[in-house]
C-alpha positions in Angstrom: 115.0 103.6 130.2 113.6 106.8 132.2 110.2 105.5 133.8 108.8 109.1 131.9 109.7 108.6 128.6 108.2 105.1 128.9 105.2 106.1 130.3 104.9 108.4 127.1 105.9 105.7 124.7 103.1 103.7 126.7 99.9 106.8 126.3 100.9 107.1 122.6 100.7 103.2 122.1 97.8 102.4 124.3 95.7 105.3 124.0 96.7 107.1 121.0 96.8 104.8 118.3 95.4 102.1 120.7 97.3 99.1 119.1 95.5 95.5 119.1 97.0 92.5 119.8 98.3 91.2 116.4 98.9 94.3 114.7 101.4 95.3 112.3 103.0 98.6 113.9 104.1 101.3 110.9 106.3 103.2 112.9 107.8 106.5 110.9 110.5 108.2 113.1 113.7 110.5 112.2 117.5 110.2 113.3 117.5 112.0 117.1 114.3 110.2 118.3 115.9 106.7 118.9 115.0 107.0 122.4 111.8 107.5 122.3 111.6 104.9 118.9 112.9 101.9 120.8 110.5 103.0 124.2 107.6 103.1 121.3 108.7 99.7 119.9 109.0 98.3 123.3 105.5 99.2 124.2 103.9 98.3 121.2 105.3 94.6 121.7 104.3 94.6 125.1 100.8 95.5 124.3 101.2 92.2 121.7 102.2 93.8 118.2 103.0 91.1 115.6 105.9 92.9 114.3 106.9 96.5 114.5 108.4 98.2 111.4 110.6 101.1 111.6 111.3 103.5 109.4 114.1 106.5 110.2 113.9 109.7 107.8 117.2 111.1 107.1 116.6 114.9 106.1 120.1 114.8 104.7 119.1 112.5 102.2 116.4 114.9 100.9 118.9 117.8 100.4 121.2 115.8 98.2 118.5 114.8 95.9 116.8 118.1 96.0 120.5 119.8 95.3 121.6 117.0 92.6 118.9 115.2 90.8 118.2 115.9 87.6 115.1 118.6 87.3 112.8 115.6 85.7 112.5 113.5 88.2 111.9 115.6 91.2 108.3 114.6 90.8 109.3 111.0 90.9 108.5 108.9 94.1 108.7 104.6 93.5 105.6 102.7 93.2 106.3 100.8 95.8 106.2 103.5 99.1 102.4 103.5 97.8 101.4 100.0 97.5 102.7 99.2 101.1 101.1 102.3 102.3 98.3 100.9 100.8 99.1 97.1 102.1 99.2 98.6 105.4 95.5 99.5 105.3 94.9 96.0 103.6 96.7 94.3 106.8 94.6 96.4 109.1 97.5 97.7 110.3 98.9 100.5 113.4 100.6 103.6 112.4 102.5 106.1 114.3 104.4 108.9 113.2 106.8 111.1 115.5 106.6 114.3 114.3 108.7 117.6 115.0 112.5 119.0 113.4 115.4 117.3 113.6 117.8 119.9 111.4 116.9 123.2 111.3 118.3 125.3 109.0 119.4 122.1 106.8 117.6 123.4 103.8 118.5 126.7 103.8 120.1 128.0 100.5 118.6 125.5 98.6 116.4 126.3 95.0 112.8 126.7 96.9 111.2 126.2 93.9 112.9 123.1 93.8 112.8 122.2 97.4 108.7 122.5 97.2 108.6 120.1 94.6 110.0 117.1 96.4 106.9 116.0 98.2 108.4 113.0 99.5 108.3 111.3 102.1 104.7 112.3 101.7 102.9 109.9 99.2 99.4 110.1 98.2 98.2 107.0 99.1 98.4 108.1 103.0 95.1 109.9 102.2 93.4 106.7 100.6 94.1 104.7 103.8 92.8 107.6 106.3 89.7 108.1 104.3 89.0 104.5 104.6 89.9 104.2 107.9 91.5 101.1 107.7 94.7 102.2 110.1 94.8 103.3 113.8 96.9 106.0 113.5 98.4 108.6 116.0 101.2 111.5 115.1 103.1 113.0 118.5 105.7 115.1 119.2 109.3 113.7 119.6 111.4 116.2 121.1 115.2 116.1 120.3 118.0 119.0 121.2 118.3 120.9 117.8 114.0 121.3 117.6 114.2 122.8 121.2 116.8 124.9 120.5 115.0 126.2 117.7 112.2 126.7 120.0 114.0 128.2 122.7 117.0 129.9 121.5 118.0 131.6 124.5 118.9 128.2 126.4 121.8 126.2 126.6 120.9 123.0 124.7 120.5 120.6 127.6 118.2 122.9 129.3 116.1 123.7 125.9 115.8 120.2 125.3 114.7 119.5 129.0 111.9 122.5 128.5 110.7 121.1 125.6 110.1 117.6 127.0 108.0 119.9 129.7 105.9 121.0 127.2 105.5 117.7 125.4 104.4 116.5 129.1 102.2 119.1 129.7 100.4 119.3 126.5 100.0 115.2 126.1 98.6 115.5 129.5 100.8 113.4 131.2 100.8 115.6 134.1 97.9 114.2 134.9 97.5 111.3 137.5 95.6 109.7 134.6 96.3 111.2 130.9 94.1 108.8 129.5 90.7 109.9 131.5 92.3 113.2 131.0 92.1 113.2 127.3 89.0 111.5 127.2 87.3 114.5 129.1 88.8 116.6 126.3 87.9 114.0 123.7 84.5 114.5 124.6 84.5 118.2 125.1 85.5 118.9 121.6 82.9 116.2 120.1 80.2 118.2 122.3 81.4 121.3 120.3 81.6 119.7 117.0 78.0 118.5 117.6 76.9 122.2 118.4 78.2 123.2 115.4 76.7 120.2 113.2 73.8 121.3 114.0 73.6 124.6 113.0 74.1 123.2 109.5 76.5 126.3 108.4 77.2 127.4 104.7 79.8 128.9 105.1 82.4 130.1 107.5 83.5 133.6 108.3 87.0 134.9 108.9 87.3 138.0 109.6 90.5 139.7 111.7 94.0 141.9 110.9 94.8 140.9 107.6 91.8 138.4 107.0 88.8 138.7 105.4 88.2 135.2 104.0 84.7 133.4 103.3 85.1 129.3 103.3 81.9 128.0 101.9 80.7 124.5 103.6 79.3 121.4 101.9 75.5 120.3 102.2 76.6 117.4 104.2 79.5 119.0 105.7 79.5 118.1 109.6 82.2 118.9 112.2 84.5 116.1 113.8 86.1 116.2 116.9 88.5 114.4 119.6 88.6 110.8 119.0 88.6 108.9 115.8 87.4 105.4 114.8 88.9 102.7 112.2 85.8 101.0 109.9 86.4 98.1 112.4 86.0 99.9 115.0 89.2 100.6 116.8 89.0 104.1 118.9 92.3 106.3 118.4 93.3 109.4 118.8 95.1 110.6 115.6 96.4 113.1 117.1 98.1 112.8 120.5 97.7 116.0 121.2 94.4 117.3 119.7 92.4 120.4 120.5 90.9 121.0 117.2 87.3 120.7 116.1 87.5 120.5 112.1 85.4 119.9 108.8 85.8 119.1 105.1 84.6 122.4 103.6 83.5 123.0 99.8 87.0 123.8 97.5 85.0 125.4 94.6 83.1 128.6 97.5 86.3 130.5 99.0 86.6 133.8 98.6 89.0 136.7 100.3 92.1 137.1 101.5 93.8 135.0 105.0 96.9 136.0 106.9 98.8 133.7 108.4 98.9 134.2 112.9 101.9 131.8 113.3 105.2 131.0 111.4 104.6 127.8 109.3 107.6 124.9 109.7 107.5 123.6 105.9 110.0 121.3 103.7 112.5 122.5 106.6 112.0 125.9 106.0 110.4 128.4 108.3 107.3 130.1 106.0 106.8 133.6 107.7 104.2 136.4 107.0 102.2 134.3 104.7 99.5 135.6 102.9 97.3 134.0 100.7 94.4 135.3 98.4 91.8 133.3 96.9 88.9 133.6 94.1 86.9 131.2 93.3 87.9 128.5 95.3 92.0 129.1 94.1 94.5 130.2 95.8 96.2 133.3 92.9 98.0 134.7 95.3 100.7 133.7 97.7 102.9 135.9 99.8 105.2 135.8 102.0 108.3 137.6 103.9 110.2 134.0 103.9 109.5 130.9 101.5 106.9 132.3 99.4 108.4 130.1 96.3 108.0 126.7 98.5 104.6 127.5 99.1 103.8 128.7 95.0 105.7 125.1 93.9 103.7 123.0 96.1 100.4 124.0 95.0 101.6 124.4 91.2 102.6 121.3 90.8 100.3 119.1 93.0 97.2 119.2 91.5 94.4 120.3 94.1 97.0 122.4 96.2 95.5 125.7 95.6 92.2 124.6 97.0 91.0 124.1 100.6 90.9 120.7 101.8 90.3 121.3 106.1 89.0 124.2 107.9 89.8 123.6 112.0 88.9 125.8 114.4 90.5 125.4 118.0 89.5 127.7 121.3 91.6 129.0 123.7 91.0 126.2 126.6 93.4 124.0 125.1 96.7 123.6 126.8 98.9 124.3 123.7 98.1 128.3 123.0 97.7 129.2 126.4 101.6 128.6 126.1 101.9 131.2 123.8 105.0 129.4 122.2 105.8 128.6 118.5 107.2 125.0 118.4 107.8 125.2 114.6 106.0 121.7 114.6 102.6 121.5 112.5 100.8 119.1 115.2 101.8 121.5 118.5 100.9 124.2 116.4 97.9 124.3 114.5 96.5 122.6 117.6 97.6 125.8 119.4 95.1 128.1 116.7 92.3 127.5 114.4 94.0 126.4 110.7 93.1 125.8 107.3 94.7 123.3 105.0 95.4 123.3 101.5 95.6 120.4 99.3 93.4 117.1 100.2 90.9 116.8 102.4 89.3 114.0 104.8 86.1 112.0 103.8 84.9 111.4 107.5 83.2 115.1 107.5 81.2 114.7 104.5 78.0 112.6 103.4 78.3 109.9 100.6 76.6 112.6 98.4 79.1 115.0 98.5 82.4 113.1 98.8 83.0 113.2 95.3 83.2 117.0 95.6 86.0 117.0 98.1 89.2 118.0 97.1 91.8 115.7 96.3 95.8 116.3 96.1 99.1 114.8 96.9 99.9 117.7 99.5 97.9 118.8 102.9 99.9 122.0 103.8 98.1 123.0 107.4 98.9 127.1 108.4 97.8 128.7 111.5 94.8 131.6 110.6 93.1 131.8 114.4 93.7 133.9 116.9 92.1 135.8 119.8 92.0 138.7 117.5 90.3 136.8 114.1 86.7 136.5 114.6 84.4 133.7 113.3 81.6 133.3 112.0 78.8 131.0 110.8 76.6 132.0 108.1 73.4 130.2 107.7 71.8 129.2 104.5 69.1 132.3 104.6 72.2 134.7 105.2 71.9 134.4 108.9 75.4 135.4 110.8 75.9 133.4 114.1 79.3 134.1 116.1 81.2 130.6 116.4 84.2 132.0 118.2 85.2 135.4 119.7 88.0 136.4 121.9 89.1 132.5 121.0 86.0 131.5 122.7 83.3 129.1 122.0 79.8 131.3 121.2 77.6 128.1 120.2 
C-alpha cells in the first residue's frame, strides 16, 4: 500500500473522526474507492476498532430504481437503514463517509422530477444521531479517475487523477510535516472567529452581491460553531476533514430576498448550474436554474422542511480550498471553498434548549455555494445596527 495513501487513511482515522479503542467503525464508501476503503479499514483496526462495517454505494443501482420503479414507492426507503442508523448512535459508534463522484454523467436523461425524489441513501435518522452527538463522525474526499476527470477535463485520466490526489493532499494538509498540529491551528482559528461572531449576538445576516440580495434572520440563541466538534461523551472530531467553515443554525420562519448561486452544485448526480432561489417568508417560491432546476423543485416539494433554511456558513478566503480557484463538483471541497447556505434540516449544536424546537427539520440538507469575494456580508444587530462580517472574503470582526 503507497506509504501516502496510508498516511491519509491514518489523519482521517486518528484525527478526523478520532476512533476509540472498541469502536464500531460505520464506514460508507462507493465502487472506485477500494483503495483507500481497505487503507481506512486497516487503520481503524490498528487504532483498535472492534469491528469495521463497510458499506459500498453503487450509483447504478439508484438509476434502475429511479428509471423502473413504480411512481408510489419512490418515497419508500426500509425501516431498517434508520433503526441501525439509529443503533449506531446507541452503540456509541465511529462513522466515516468518503465523499466525492464516482459516475458522472450516469444520471443524465433521467425524469429529474423523479430523480429528486429518491432521497436515498440519505435517511433521516442521520440528523437524529448528529444532533445528539452520539457518533464521531468525519466525511473526506476520496479521489477516483472519473471525479478528476470531471474536474480536470483537459488531462489524460492518469494525470487528472494524480492532480486530484494533489489537491486532496494539499487541502487535508498533509503537506504539512504535521497535518494534525496543522489543523488544529486552523481548528482553532475558526472557533476564535466563531466566538467573535457569538458575541455580537446578530439578528440577522446580510447578503448582499451580483444577483443576491438575501436577509437570513438568526435565532435568540443562535451562536456560531467552528473547527472541531465533540460527541456528548466527549470525543473530539473533526466532522469534516477538510473544514474552513464557521456556521450557525439560523431562524427558517425570517428569510427574505433573492440568492444566486457562485458555484455549480453536484446534486443526485447531476450538475445544478445558475441556480437561483427566491424566498418570502421563510420559503423558498422560487427556484431557477440553467441546468436541474426540476431536481431541486422535487426535493424541497416533497420533503417536508426543504424549502426552508436549515445552515448558514460563512468561510473566508484564508482557507486552502478557494484560493485554488477550482470547482471539484464535491459538496465538502466545495462549500468549504465559499460561504453556503443549506436547505432542509438543520444542526441543534448552534442553538439554545429554548429555541431548538424552532429549528427546522427535514429529510434533505441540500448545501449550495452563495459567497464570494464579490457578495458582501453583513450582521445586523437587534437595534438595526449594520456591522461588516466579511468583505473582499475577509474577516471584518
Amino acid at each position: 500500500m503507497p506509504p501516502l495513501l496510508q498516511r491519509y487513511a491514518d489523519l482521517i482515522v486518528n484525527f478526523g473522526a478520532n476512533v476509540q479503542e472498541g469502536q464500531i467503525v460505520d464506514l460508507a464508501s462507493a465502487l472506485g474507492k477500494e483503495d483507500l476503503t481497505r487503507a481506512i479499514t486497516a487503520s481503524a483496526y490498528k487504532r483498535g476498532a472492534k469491528f469495521v462495517d463497510v458499506y459500498y454505494w453503487d450509483p447504478h443501482l439508484k438509476r434502475e430504481r429511479v428509471q423502473h420503479v413504480a411512481d408510489e414507492a419512490l418515497d419508500f426507503v426500509p425501516a431498517w437503514y434508520g433503526e441501525r442508523t439509529l443503533q449506531l448512535g446507541d452503540e456509541r459508534a465511529a462513522a466515516i463517509s468518503l465523499s466525492g463522484p464516482i459516475e458522472p454523467g450516469l444520471f443524465d436523461g433521467l425524469d429529474q422530477e423523479r430523480l429528486g425524489r429518491d432521497v436515498f441513501p440519505r435517511v433521516k435518522e442521520w440528523a437524529k444521531v448528529i444532533n445528539e452527538r452520539t457518533v464521531n463522525w468525519c466525511v473526506a474526499p476520496g479521489p477516483t479517475k472519473k471525479w478528476a476527470k470531471l474536474v480536470y477535463p483537459e488531462l489524460e485520466p492518469d494525470a487528472a487523477l494524480g492532480k486530484l490526489w494533489e489537491d486532496v493532499i494539499h487541502v487535508s494538509r498533509l503537506d504539512e510535516d504535521d497535518p494534525a498540529e496543522a489543523w488544529r491551528e486552523r481548528a482553532n482559528a475558526l472557533a476564535s472567529v466563531a466566538e467573535r461572531l457569538t458575541e455580537r449576538k446578530f439578528d440577522a445576516i446580510h447578503l448582499e452581491g451580483p444577483g443576491t440580495d438575501l436577509t437570513i434572520g438568526l435565532l435568540p440563541t443562535s451562536e456560531w460553531n467552528g473547527g472541531a466538534d465533540e460527541t456528548a461523551d466527549g470525543i473530539w472530531h473533526m466532522s469534516n476533514l477538510p473544514t474552513e467553515e464557521v456556521f450557525t443554525t439560523p431562524d427558517p420562519e425570517r428569510v427574505e430576498g433573492v440568492v444566486r448561486a457562485t458555484m455549480p452544485l453536484y446534486l443526485q448526480g447531476l450538475i445544478i448550474e445558475g441556480l437561483t432561489v427566491r424566498f418570502e417568508g421563510g420559503h423558498a417560491v422560487q427556484v431557477e436554474a440553467s441546468a436541474g432546476a426540476d431536481v431541486i423543485r422535487a426535493l424541497i416539494e416533497r420533503n417536508e422542511g426543504g424549502d426552508r433554511l436549515g445552515e448558514l456558513a460563512l468561510v473566508d478566503r484564508e482557507g486552502r480550498i478557494g484560493a485554488l480557484g477550482t470547482v471539484f463538483y464535491d459538496t465538502l471541497l466545495d462549500e468549504n471553498a465559499a460561504s453556503h447556505i443549506a436547505l432542509g434540516s438543520a444542526y441543534e449544536i448552534p442553538v439554545g434548549e429554548a429555541d431548538r424546537e424552532r429549528i427546522n427539520k427535514s429529510t434533505i440538507h441540500i448545501d449550495f455555494m452563495v459567497g464570494s469575494p464579490e457578495v458582501d456580508v453583513t450582521g445586523i444587530t437587534r437595534d438595526g445596527e449594520r456591522i461588516p462580517v466579511l468583505r473582499d472574503a475577509t474577516w471584518q470582526v
